[in-house]
VOPAGU-2260 file (C-alpha; in pm, 1 decimal, decimal comma):
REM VOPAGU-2260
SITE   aa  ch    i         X         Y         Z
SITE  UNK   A    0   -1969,2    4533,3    2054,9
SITE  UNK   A    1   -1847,9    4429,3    1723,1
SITE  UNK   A    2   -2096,4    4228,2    1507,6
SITE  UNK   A    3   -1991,5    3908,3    1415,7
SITE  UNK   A    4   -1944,1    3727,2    1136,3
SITE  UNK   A    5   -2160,6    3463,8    1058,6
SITE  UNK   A    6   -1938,7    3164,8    1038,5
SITE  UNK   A    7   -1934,9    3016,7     629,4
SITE  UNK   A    8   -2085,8    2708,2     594,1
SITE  UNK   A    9   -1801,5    2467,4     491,8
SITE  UNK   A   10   -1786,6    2306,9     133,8
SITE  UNK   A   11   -1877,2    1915,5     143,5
SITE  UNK   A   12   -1574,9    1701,2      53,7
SITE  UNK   A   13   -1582,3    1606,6    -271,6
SITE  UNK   A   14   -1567,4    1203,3    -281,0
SITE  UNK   A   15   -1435,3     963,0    -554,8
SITE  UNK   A   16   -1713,3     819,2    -731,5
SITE  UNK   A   17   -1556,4     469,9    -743,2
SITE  UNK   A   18   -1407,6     409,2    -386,4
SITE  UNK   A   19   -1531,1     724,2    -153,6
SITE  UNK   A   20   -1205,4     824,4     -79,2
SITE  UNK   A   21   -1148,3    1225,6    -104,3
SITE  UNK   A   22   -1105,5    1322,8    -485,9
SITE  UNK   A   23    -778,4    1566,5    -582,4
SITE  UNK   A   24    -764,9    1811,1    -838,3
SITE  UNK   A   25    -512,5    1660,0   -1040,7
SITE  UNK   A   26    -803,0    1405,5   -1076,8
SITE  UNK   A   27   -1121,7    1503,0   -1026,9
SITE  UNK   A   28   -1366,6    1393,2    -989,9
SITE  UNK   A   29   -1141,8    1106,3    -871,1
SITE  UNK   A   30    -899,6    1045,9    -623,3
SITE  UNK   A   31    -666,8     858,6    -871,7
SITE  UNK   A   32    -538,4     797,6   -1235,0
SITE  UNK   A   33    -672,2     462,6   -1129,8
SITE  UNK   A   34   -1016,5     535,3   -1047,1
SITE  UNK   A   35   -1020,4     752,1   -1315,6
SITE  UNK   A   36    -943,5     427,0   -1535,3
SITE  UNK   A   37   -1209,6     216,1   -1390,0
SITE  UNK   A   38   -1458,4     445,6   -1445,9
SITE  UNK   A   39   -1328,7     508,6   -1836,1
SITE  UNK   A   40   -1327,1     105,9   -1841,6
SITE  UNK   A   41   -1678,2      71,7   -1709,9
SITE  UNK   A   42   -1785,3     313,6   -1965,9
SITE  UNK   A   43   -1622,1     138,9   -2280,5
SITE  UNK   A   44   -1773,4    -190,6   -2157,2
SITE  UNK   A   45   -2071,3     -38,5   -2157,7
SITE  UNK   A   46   -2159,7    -116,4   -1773,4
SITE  UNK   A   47   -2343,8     192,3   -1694,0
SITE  UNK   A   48   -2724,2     234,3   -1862,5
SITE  UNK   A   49   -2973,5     381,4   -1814,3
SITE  UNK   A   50   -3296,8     104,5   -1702,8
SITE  UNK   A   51   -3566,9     178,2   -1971,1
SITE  UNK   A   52   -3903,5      95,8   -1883,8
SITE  UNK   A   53   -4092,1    -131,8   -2184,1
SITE  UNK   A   54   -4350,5     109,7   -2394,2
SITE  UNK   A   55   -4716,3     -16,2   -2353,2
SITE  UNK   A   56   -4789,4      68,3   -2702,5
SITE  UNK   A   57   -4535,7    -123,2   -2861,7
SITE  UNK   A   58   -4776,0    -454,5   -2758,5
SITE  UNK   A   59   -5081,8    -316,2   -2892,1
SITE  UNK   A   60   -4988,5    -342,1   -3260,3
């Protein structure tokens, strides 16, 4: 008997980062010029941070 193959595990779908819908190449990591746009927008309008927690130290002088 032949051995077989073992069958390749399949790549996960890559998904838009702003709507979930499957991203293309001609846009990735996006599924669209517009998505693409949000997500530039979002940036410049500074929307996305990162939550910074308050230093303890800073009271204490």
């Amino acid at each position: 008997m032949p051995a077989e193959k073992p069958a390749k595990a399949a790549k996960p779908e890559k998904r838009c980062p702003i709507c979930g819908k499957p991203a293309t190449e001609a846009s990735r990591p996006f599924c669209s010029e517009r998505c693409r746009d949000v997500d530039l927008n979002r940036w410049l309008s500074n929307s996305y941070s990162i939550p910074a927690a308050k230093d303890d130290d800073d009271d204490a002088d």
